[in-house]
N, C-alpha and C positions, 0 to 999 in steps of 0.2 A: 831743764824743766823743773815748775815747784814740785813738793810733796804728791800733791793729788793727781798731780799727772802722770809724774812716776806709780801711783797705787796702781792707777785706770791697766797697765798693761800687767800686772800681776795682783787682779783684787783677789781671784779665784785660789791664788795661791797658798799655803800651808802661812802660818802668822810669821814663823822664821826669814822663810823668804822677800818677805814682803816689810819685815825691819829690814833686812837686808837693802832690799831697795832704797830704803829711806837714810840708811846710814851714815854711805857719804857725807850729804849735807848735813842731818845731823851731828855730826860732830865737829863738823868743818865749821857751822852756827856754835857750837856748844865752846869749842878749843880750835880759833884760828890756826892756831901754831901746831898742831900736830898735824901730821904727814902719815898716813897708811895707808899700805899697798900691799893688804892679804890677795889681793889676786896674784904677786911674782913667789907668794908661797902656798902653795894651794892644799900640797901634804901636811900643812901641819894642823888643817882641820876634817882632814877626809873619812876621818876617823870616829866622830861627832855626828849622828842627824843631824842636830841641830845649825851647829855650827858649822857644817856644810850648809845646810837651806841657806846662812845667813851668806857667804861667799857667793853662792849662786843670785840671791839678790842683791848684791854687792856687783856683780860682773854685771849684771841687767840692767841696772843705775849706767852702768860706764856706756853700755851699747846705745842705749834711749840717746844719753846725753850725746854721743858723737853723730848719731843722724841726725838729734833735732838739731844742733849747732852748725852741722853742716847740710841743712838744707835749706831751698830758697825759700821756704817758707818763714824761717826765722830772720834771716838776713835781710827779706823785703820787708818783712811787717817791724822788725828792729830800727831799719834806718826811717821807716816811714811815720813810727811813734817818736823816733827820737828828734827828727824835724819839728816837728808837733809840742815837744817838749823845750827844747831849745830856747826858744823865746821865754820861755817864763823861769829858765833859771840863769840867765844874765849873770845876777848879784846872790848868787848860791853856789859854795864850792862843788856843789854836786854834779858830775858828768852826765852829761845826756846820754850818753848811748850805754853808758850802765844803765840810767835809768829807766830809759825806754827796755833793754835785755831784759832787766827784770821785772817790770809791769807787765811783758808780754805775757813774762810767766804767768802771774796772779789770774792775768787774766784770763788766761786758759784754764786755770782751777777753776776760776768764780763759773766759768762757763760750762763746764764738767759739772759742777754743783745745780745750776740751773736748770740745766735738760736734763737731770737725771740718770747721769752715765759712772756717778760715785756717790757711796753714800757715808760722810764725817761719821757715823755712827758704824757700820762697821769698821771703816779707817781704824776707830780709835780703839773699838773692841777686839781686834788686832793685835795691835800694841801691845795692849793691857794681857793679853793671852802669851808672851815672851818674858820670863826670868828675869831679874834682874842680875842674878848671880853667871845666868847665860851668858846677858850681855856683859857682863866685864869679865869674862873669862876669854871671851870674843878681842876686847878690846888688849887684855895683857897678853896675848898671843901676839899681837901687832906691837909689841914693846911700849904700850901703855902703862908705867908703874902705879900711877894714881890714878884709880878710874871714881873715884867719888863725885870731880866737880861734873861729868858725863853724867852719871847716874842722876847726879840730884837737878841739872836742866831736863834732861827726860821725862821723869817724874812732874815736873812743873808744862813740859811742853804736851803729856798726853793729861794732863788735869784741865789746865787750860781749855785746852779744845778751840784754839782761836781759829785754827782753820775753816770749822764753821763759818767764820763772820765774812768768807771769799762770797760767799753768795750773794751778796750785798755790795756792790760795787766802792758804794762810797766811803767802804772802811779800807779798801788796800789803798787809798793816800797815808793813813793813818800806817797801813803795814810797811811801807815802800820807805815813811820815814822812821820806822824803826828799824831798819835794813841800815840806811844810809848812815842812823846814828853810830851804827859799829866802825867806819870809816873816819867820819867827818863829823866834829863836836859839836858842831853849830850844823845842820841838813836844812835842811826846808821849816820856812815858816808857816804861820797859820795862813796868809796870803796864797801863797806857795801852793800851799796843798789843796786849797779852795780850788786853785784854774788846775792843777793836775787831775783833780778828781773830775773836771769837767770835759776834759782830754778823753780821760782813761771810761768815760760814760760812753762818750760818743764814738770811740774805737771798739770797744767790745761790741754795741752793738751794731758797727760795720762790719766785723770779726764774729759776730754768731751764726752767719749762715754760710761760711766756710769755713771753720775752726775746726772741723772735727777733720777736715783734710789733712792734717798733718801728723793725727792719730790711728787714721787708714794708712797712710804713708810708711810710718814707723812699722806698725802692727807687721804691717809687709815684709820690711825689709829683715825683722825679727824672724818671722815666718823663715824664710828662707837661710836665712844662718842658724837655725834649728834644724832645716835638713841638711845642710851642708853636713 
């Protein structure tokens, strides 16, 4: 799942926890190449508020992401955009069923942002309420030695505010080839993104009156490994 859909099952939560959630991909977006796994050492922040909330949002991200990836809800509506997709990228190194995986995502924000079930403005006011000294105390715990280039994408990704523009379908062409560009030098052209954005119109809104089924779903399964 993007961003927003990770907030939606922790917006209520303390602002720690809810970087937390976010963190993974964040930094995974920020420094492909690093690798951490504060959840196989969990003592070395149990000692920290903070830096516990951040771990507990950090484990939350991992759970969301294993039921949405393995439920049929991802897997139907994955191969059935990437079918969809397919024809129009022929003559573009870009994979369809990457493509389609992560359009699904956007599309679940942009759709979250529509009905009014998250709001970019708290999101970010969130954010902005987390340390920055926190976070890279956070990050050199996980054997991060230079947490600067982290720091200074943060800073530019809660200034930005681009999440915002998900509510607006016909800018995550525009986000989808700023994804791809991290991959493939050459992604999608202006052609390209013109017939995607006309895909990605007409699936969200086949996808708005059952979308929120797979955030009832999750919510659930969450539910229940909280009492366990």
């Amino acid at each position: 799942m993007n961003f927003l859909s990770h907030y939606y099952f922790d917006q209520t939560s303390d602002a720690y926890t809810v970087l937390g959630t976010l963190l993974p991909d964040l930094t995974a977006n920020a420094q492909k190449e690093w690798k951490l796994y504060p959840q196989k050492n969990p003592h070395v922040f149990e000692n920290d508020a903070e830096l516990n909330a951040i771990l507990k949002g950090w484990n939350r991200h991992l759970a969301v992401d294993k039921h949405f990836h393995n439920s049929n809800f991802f897997s139907r509506h994955s191969q059935q955009l990437s079918a969809r997709l397919r024809p129009i990228l022929q003559n573009s190194p870009v994979k369809a069923y990457f493509l389609a995986h992560i359009s699904l995502e956007l599309l679940l924000d942009g759709l979250l942002l529509k009905n009014n079930k998250v709001s970019t403005e708290a999101f970010y006011q969130k954010l902005g309420a987390c340390t920055l000294q926190k976070i890279s105390t956070f990050l050199t715990l996980n054997n991060i030695k230079d947490t600067q280039p982290f720091i200074l994408f943060f800073e530019r990704f809660c200034s930005s505010a681009y999440l915002t523009s998900y509510r607006e379908t016909e800018k995550i062409a525009y986000a989808l080839n700023r994804i791809c560009l991290r991959l493939w030098p050459e992604a999608l052209n202006q052609a390209e993104q013109e017939q995607i954005t006309e895909v990605l119109v007409t699936y969200q809104a086949e996808l708005a009156p059952i979308y929120f089924e797979i955030f009832t779903e999750i919510s659930g399964a969450l539910a229940l490994e909280t009492k366990q």
